[in-house]
N, C-alpha and C positions, 0 to 999 in steps of 0.2 A: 504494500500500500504506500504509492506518495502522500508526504506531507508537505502541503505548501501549495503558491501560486500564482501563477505571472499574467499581466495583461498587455494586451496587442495596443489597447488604446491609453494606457495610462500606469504610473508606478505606483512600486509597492510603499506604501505608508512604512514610518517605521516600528510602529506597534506591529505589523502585521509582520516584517523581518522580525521583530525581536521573539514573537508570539513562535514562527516557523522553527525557527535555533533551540526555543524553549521545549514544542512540542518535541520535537525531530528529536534530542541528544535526550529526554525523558524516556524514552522507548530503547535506548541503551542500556545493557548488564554493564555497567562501566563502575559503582561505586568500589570504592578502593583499588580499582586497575589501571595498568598503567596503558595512556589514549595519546598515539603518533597522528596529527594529523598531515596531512599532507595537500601541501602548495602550491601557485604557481611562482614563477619570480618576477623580476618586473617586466618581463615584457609583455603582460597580459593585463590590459585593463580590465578592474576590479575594486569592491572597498574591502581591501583585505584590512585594513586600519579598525572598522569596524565590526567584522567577522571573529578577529582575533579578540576586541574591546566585550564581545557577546559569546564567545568560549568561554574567557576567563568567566565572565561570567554566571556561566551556567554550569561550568565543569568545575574549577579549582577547588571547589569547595569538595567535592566526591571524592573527586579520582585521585590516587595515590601520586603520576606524574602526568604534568602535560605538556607534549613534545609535539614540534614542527619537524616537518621536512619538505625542503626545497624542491621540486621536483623538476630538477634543470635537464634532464634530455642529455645533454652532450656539452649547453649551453656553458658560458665561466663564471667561476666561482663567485659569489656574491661576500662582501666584505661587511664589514659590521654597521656603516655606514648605509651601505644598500639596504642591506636586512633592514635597519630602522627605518629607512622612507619604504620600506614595503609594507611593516607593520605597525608605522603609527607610532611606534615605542624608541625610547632610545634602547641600543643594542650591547653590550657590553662583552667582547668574548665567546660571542653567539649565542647570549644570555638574556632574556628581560625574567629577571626575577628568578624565580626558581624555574622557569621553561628555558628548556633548550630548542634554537632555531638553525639546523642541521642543513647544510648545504650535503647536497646528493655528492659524494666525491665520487661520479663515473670512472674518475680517469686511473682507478685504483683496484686490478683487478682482485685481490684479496676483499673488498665490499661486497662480493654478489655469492647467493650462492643459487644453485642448481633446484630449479622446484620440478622440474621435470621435462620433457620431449614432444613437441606437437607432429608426429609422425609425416611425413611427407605425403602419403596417401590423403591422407585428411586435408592438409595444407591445399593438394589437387583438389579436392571435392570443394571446398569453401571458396577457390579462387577460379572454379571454373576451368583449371590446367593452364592458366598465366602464372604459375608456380608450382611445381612439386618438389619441395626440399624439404628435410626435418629441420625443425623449429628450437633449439635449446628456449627452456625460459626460466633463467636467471634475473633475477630481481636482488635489489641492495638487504643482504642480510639482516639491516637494524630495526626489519618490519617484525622480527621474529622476537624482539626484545618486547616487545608490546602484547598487549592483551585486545585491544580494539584499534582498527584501524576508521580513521575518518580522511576522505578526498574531499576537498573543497576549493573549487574553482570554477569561472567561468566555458561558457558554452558559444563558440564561435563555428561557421563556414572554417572549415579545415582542408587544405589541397591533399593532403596525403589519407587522413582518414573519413572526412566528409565532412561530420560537426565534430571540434573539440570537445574537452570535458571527460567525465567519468574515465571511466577505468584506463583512458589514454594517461592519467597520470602515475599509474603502474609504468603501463610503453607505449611512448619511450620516457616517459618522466622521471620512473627510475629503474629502468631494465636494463639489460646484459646490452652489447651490443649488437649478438647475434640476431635478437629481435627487431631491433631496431633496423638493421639495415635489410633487410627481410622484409619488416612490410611497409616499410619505407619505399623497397624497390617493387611492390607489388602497384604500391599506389603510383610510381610511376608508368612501370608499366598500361597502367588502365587511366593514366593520363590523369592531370588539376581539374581541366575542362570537361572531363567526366564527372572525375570524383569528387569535387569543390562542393559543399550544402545537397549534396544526391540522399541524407539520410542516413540507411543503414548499411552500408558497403563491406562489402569481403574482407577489408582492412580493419576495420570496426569488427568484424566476428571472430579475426584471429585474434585482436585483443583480449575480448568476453572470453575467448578460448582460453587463453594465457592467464586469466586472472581466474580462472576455474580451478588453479594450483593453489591458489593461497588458501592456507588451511588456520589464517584470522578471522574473524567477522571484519567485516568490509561495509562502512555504510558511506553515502554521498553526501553534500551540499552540492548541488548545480544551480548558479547562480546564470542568469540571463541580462545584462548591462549593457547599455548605451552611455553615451557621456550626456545626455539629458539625466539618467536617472538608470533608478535600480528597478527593472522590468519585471525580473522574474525570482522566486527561488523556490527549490523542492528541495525534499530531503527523501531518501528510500536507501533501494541496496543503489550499487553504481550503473546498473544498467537500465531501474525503472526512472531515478532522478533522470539521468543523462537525456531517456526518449523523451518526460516531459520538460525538461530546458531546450533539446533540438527543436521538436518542434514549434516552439512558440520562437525559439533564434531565428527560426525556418522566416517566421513573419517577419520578426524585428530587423534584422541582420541583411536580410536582401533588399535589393532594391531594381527593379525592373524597368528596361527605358526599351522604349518604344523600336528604337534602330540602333545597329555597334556604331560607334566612335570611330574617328579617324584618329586621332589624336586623342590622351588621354595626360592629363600630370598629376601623376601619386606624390602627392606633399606628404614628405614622414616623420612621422613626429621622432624626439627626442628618445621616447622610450627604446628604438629601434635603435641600434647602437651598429652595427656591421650591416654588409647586405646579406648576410645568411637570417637576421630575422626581415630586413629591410626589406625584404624581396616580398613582401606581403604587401605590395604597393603592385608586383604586378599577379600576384596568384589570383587577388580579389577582383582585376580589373580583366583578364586574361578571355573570359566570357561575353564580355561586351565590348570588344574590339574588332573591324571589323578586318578581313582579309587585307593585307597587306599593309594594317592600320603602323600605329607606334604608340608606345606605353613608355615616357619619360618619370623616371623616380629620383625627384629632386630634393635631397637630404645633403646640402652640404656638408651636415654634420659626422656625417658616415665619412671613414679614412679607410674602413677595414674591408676587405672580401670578406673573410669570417674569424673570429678571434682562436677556434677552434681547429677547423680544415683549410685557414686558406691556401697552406700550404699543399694541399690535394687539389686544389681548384684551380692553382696558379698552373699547375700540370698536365690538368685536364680540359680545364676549360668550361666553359655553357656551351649546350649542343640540346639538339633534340632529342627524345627518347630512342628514334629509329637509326641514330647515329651511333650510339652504344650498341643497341642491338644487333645491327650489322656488322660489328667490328668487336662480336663479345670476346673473344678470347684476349682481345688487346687489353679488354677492361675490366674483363670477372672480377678481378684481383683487388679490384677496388672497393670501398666500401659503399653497399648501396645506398645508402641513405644519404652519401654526399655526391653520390651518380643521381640520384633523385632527387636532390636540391637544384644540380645543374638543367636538371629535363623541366623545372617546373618552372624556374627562371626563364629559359628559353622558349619555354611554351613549344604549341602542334606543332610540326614540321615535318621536313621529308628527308629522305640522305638516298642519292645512288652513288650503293657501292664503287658500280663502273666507273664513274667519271671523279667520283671524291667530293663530289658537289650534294652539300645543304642549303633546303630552304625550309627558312622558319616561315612559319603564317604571319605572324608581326614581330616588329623589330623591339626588339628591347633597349630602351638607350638610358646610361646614369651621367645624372647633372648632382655628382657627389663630389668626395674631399679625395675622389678616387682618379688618380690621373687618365688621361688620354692613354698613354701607351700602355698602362695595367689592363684598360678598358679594354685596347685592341689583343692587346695577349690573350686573354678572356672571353674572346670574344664576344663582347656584346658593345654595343655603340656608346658615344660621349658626345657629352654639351655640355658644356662649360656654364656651371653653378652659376656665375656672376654672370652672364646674360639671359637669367630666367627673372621674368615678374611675374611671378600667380595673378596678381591683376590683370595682365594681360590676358588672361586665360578666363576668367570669369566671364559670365552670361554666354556662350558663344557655345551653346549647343546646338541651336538649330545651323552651324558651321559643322556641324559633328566632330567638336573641340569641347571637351570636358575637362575642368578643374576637380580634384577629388582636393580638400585642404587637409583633412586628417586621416590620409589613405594606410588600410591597414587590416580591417575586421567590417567594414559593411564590402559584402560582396555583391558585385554588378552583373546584370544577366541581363537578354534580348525578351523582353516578354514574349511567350509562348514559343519562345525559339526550338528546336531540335537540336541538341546536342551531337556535331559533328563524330561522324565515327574515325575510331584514333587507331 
């Protein structure tokens, strides 16, 4: 049973958040156990400031401890300063008070251990035979330390799993990396422009699959946010919260124009810090562009390919999915998940083998802190930051020239359009 509730036309009061947190963590065996809950970091808009303000609240008093954890993917480590503007708090140590705020350390492969094998055969039947491999799923050992586990995060259009939220903060939030690049590459495979807001997708089932190992109780917060206001919130296990935040995301989160764009400028905010998250400037716009269009993602602010891979990127480059494809054994090697960053960046496209010739369907070009000649090694196009004015961009859609100012989590789509086959 969900607890909780979001609306299309209007937000939630905050009695009726406080009332959701109260009901929801009441229905928890939690007094005297120790309760991990589990986070986004900042690159997810959220009031985690108030989430956390409404735990303490309702929990410290019960439960013996209570523990955060980061659930950064791959993402770098958050420092005590971060942690505080995530949580509202000042951070000490990774400390407010007696809770500890646990950054996920991925990069440490003694953190994870083995919860079991999603068979290859299975892996075929859920993805259709766009995948047959066994699945390790490894997840960060310190869930085992706890007695209940709580996910609490927002619900967004996702390029690789369809909607964020729920049990994607197992994986990749704190999974092995076998998982991660696994259906990472699945979701590329079956392409953004597929899979972007499509609901419940094959990627989304090997999740629910993988988190079928944990042998904690498991319950959700799925919160549904706009930067108007706080939309939605449910609480249940991770896969009933999660369907009711997609679908109300489903309304809030999209937005549907009439014809594709010729032109598009993803203004990105601050919170996006490299183009490995920045690049949601063009996953969200990638639908409503039209054949041959251009998608400009203009973040001066950004210096970095990725804080993480960009040293795999610098190697390999943005390409299309069919470029890898046809040239898999140059690439197996690599990990998918950042083969599937480069295909979602790049967006549709073609590659003949014969001639060595790629065409992408639109052109991706960055008006970042990212030079001309990184851009052309990387293949993807530049425009020089300082000859961009977003005013210039305003009103001029019946131009089929779109401004997005805080491009990132509302995703764009051709009303009633048909999803090209990939």
């Amino acid at each position: 049973m969900v607890i909780g509730q979001g609306f299309a036309d209007r937000h939630l009061t905050s009695e009726k958040i406080s009332r959701t947190v109260r009901d929801g963590v009441s229905t928890l065996a939690v007094d005297g156990k120790r309760v991990l809950i589990i986070i986004p970091d900042g690159t997810r808009t959220m009031p985690m400031p108030l989430m956390f303000d409404l735990f303490e609240q309702e929990l410290s008093g019960r439960v013996a401890s209570l523990d955060y954890l980061v659930a950064l993917g791959t993402h770098p480590m958050m420092d005590d300063e971060h942690l505080g503007k995530l949580v509202g708090r000042k951070v000490v140590d990774g400390k407010v008070g007696k809770c500890n705020i646990f950054n996920h350390h991925w990069e440490i492969a003694e953190n994870f251990t083995t919860l079991g094998v999603i068979p290859a055969q299975e892996i075929g039947e859920i993805t259709g035979g766009v995948l047959a491999r066994d699945i390790p799923v490894r997840l960060n050992k310190m869930i085992l330390d706890y007695d209940q586990i709580i996910i609490c995060g927002p619900v967004f259009p996702h390029e690789v799993v369809g909607f964020s939220g729920g049990n994607k903060y197992f994986f990749p939030g704190i999974g092995g990396s076998e998982i991660i690049n696994q259906t990472h590459w699945v979701g590329a495979l079956m392409t953004n422009y597929k899979i972007i807001g499509a609901g419940y997708t094959p990627v989304r089932a090997i999740i629910d699959r993988a988190a079928g190992f944990i042998d904690r109780p498991v319950a959700c917060f799925a919160l549904v946010v706009t930067h108007a206001g706080f939309e939605g919130l449910y609480f249940g296990t991770a896969q009933e919260a999660w369907k009711a935040a997609s679908d109300l995301s489903a309304k809030k989160h999209i937005i549907y124009v009439k014809k594709p764009y010729k032109r598009v400028l993803s203004v990105m905010p601050t919170l996006y810090d490299d183009l490995w998250t920045g690049a949601k400037g063009m996953y969200k716009m990638e639908p409503a562009v039209a054949d041959g269009g251009e998608v400009v993602i203009y973040a001066p602010h950004i210096t970095e390919v990725s804080y993480t891979h960009g040293g795999i990127i610098e190697e390999i480059g943005y390409h299309c999915r069919d470029y890898f494809v046809a040239q898999w054994d140059k690439f197996k090697d690599y990990p998918g998940g950042v083969l599937a960053h480069s295909t979602h960046v790049k967006g549709l496209g073609t590659y003949d083998a014969a001639t060595g010739k790629e065409a992408p369907r639109i052109q991706v070009t960055l008006a970042t802190g990212i030079s001309k000649e990184r851009c052309e090694r990387i293949n993807l196009g530049y425009l020089d930051p300082a000859s961009v004015n977003p005013d210039e961009w305003k009103g001029r859609e019946d131009e089929g020239i779109l401004l997005v100012p805080r491009a990132g989590e509302m995703l764009y789509r051709v009303q009633e359009s048909v999803s090209k086959a990939a």
